[in-house]
N, C-alpha and C positions, 0 to 999 in steps of 0.2 A: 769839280762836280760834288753835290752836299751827297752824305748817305743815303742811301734806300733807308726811307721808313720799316722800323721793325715790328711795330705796334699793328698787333692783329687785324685783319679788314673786317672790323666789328662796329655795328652803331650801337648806343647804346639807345634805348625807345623805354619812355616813362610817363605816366598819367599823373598828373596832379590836380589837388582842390583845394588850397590853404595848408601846404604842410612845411612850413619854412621849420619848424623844428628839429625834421626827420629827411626832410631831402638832402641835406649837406652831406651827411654822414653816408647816404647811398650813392651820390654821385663822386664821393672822395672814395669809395671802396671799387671803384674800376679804374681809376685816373692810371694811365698804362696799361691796358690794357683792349680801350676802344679809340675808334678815331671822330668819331661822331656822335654827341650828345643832342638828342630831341627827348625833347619836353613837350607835349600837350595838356594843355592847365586850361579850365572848364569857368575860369573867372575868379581865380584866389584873390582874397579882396587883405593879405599878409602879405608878410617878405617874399611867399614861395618865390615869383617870377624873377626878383634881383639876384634869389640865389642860384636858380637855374642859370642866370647870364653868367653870373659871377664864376661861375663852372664854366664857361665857354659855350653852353649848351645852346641851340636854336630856340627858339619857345615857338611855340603856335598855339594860336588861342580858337579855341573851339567850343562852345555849348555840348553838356553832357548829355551823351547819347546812350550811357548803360556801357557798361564793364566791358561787353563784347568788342560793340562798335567802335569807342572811345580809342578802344587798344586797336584796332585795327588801323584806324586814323593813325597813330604814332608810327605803326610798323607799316604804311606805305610811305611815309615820308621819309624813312629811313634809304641811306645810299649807299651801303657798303655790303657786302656779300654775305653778310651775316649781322645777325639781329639779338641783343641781349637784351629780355623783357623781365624788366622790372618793375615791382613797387615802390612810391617811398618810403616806405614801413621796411624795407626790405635792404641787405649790404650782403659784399661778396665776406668770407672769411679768407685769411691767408690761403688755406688748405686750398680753396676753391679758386683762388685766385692763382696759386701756380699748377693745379690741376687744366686750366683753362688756356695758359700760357706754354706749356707743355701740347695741347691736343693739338694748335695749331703748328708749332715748331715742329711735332712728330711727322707730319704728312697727314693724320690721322681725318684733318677736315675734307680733304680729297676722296674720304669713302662712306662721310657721314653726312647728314641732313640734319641733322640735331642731336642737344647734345641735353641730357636729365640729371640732377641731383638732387641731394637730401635737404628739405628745410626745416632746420631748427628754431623752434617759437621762445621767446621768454617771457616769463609768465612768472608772476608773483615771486619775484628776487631771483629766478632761475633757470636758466638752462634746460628745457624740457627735454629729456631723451630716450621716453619710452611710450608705453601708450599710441593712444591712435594720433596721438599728431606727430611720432617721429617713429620711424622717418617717414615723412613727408614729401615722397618723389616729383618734382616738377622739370615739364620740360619747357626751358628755358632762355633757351642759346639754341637758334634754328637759322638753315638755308634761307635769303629771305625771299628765293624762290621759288620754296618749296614749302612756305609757311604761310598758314592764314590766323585770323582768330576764331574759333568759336564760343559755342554754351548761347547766355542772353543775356539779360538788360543784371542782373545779380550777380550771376558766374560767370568766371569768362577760363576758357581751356583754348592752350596752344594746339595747333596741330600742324604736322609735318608730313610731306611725303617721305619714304626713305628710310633708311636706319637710322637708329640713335643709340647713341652710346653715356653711357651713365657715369660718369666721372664724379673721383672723391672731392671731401670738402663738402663743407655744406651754406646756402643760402640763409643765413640767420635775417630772422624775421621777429619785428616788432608792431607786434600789429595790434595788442592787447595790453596795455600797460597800465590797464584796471579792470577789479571784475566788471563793473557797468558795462565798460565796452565792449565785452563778450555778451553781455545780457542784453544789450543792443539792438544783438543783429539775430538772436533768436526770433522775433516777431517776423523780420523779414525774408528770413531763412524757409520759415513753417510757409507763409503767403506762397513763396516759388515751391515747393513743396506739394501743395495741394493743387497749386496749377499744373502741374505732370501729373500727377493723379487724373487730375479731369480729362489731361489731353490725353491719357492713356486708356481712358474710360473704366478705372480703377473703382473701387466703393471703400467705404471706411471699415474697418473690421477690429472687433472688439479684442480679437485673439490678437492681432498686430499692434492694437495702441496697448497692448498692455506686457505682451513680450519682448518685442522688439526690444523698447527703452531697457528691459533687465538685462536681455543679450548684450548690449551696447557695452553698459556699467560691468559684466563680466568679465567680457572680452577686453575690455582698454583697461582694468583696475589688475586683472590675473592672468589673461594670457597673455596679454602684451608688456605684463610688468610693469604697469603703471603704478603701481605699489612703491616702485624704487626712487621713486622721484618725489616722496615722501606725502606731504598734505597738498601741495602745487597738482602733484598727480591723482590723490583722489579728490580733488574740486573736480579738475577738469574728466574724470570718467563720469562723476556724480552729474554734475551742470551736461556734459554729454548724452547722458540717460535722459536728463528731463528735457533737454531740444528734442529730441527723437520725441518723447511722448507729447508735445506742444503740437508738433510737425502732425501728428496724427489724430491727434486732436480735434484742431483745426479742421480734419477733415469731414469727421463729425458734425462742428459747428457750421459749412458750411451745409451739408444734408440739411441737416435741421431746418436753416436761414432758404435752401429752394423750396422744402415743402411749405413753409411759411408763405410763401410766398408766391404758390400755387393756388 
């Protein structure tokens, strides 16, 4: 009689669009730790798909539906009582990876629903570890029957029934490996932005496109010590300041563009 499998009842669930660069390196940082690799890839026209097999992983090919949906798709295909939702921008760190190894060996999954950590970004040669992007709590590791996806077609947020528990280690993330790529996704950012404004029935306010942005660049440059993370960290408080005042902007521009148009 072979051994009982010891390898967590974990699937791992991942979205892809052309990232054969960065997927390896994500799906090599759980190898032991899941039993199930699903890939949903939206039409990568690169390696992404041979490396996903090349991992053992399932692919299923789906047209992209927006961040939400997309990741939902991944995490209903998934079969194992528990569900690790990644990016390919995204790898486990050692820490995280026996933190993860541990919770299930402890008994600890018999009273949790999910499980949250810290995501660490690297940005311009470094390690970011202060400031508003760290730490970076995501909950990530959930029941998968007590897990959906939310947010919309931009953002997309785990949700879980039940408790959760925060386990150390952290989720290192690559998601910016140039300022452009951050400069990006400001445009897109500020657009979902002012669509919750609308839907909230909100108005643009001169006092908020001009504070906020200062409060932002404060708060991540000196109270959260983003100062320590040397010029990496006042980019990123500085470029945080000005998404916030784009974001509100925008909101502006659109007033403007209805009475025009009235």
């Amino acid at each position: 009689m072979s051994a009982p499998d010891q390898t967590p009842p974990v699937s791992l669930a991942v979205t892809s669009l052309n990232e054969e660069m960065r997927l390896g390196k994500c799906l090599a940082s759980v190898r032991g730790l899941v039993r199930e690799i699903v890939v949903v890839d939206s039409g990568s026209t690169d390696g992404t798909v041979a490396v996903a097999e090349g991992a053992g992983a399932r692919v299923i090919r789906q047209e992209w539906l927006g961040h939400s949906a997309q990741k939902q798709v991944a995490l209903d295909a998934c079969t194992q009582s528990w569900v690790l939702i990644l990016d390919c921008d995204e790898e486990l760190s050692e820490g995280l990876r026996e933190s993860v190894s541990k919770f299930f060996q402890s008994g600890d999954a018999e009273w949790f629903h999910g499980c949250r950590f810290n995501r660490r970004v690297r940005f311009l040669g470094r390690w970011i570890t202060h400031g508003d992007w760290y730490p970076d709590a995501k909950l990530r590791l959930v029941r998968r029957d007590k897990a959906s996806m939310g947010g919309n077609a931009a953002h997309d947020t785990v949700l879980v029934e039940g408790a959760v528990k925060h386990l150390d280690g952290d989720l290192l993330h690559d998601s910016y490996p140039t300022i452009q790529s951050y400069l990006n996704k400001i445009g897109p950012f500020a657009d979902e932005f002012v669509q919750r404004q609308q839907q909230l029935g909100k108005r643009w306010s001169l006092t908020a496109n001009l504070l906020r942005p200062l409060w932002r660049f404060i708060r991540a440059y000196f109270f959260r010590l983003g100062l320590l993370d040397g010029f990496p960290g006042f980019w990123i408080a500085y470029a945080t300041a000005f998404s916030v005042f784009v974001r509100y902007s925008r909101g502006y521009e659109e007033e403007v563009r209805a009475k025009d148009e009235s």
